[in-house]
C-alpha beads as a LAMMPS data file, in Angstrom:
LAMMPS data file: protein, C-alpha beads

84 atoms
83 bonds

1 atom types
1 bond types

-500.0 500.0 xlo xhi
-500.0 500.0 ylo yhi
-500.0 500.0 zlo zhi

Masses

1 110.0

Atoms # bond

1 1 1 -291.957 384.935 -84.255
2 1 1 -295.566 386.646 -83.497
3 1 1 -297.346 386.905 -80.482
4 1 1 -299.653 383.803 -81.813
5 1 1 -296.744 381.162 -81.933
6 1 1 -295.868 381.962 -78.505
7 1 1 -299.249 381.197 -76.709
8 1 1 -300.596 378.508 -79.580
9 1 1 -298.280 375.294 -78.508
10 1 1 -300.487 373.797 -81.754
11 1 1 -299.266 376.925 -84.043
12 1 1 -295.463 376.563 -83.491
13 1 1 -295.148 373.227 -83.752
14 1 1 -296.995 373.327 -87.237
15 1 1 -294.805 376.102 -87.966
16 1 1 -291.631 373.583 -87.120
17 1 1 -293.452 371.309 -89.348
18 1 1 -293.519 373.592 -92.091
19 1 1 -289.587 374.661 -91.557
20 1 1 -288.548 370.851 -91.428
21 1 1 -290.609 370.053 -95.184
22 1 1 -288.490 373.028 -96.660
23 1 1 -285.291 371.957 -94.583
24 1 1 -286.005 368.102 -95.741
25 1 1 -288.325 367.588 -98.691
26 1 1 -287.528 364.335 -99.215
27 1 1 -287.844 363.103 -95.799
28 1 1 -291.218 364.145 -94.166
29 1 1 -290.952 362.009 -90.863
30 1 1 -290.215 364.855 -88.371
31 1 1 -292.578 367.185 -90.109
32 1 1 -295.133 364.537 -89.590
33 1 1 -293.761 363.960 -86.092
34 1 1 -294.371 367.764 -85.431
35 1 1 -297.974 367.843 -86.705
36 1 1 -299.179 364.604 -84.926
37 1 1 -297.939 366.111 -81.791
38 1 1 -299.907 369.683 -82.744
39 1 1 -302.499 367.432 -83.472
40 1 1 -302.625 366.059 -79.832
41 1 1 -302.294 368.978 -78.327
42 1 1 -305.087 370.786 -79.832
43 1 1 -307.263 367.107 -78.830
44 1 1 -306.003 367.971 -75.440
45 1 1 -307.179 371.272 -75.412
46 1 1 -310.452 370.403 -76.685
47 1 1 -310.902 368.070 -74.248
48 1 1 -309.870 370.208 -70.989
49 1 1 -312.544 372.625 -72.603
50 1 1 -315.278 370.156 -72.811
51 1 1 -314.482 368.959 -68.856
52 1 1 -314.460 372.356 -67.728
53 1 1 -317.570 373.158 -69.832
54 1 1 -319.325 370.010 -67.815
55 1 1 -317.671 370.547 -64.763
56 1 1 -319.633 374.370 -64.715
57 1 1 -322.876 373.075 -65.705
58 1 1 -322.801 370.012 -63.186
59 1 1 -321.592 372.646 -60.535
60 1 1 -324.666 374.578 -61.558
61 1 1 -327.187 371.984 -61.469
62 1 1 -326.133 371.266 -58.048
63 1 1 -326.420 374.512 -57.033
64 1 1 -330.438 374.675 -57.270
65 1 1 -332.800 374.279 -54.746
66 1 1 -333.956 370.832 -54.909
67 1 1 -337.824 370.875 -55.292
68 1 1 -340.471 370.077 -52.900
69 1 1 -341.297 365.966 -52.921
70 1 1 -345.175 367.400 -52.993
71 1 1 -346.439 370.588 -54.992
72 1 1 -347.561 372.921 -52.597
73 1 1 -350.805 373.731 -54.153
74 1 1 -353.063 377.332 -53.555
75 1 1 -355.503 375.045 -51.018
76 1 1 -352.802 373.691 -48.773
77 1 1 -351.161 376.840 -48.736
78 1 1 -354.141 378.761 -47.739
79 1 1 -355.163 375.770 -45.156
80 1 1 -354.669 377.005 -41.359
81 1 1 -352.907 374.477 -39.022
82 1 1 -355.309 372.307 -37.134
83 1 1 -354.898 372.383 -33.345
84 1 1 -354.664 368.784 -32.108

Bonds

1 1 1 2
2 1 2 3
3 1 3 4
4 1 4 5
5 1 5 6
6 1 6 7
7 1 7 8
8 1 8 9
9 1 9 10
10 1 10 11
11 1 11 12
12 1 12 13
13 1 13 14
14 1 14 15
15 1 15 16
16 1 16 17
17 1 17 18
18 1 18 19
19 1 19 20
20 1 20 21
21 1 21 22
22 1 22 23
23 1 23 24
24 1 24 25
25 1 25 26
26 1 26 27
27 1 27 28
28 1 28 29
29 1 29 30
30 1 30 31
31 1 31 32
32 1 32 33
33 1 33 34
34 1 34 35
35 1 35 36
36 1 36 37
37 1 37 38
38 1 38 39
39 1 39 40
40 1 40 41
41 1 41 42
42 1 42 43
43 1 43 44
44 1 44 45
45 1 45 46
46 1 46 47
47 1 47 48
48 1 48 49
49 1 49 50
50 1 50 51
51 1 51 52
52 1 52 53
53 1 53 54
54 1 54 55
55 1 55 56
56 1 56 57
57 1 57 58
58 1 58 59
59 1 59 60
60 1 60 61
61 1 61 62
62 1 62 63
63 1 63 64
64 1 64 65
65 1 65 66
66 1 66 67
67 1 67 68
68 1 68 69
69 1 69 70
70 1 70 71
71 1 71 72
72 1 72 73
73 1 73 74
74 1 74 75
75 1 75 76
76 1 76 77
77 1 77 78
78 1 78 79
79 1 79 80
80 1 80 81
81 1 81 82
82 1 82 83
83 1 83 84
């Protein structure tokens, strides 16, 4: 078996799907079986991806400095303190 079937979940069980078609043509349940569970899994994976993908960008967002309620314009930054 290569190094792909061993870390690709989705890739060996479409390769069991394969091997049961030539074991069994006639009866294609288990190969079918195999690949709607490879099938899954890859939805799976896509989906942890897409999380983690919001996850990070959420984490990010939150991460900035939250802006002033009022712009701080050239005038009142130049503006000296008035002593009351």
């Amino acid at each position: 078996m290569s190094a792909a079937l061993h870390c690709n979940p989705a890739a060996w069980l479409r390769a069991r799907a394969r091997q049961a078609r030539e074991n069994e043509p006639t009866n294609h349940g288990p190969a079918l079986v195999l690949e709607a569970a490879a099938d899954a899994w890859e939805r799976d994976e896509a989906r942890a991806v897409a999380t983690a993908k919001r996850e990070r960008a959420q984490a990010l967002r939150d991460a900035q400095p939250t802006l002033p309620s009022l712009p701080i314009t050239r005038r009142r930054l130049n503006e000296t303190p008035q002593k009351g």
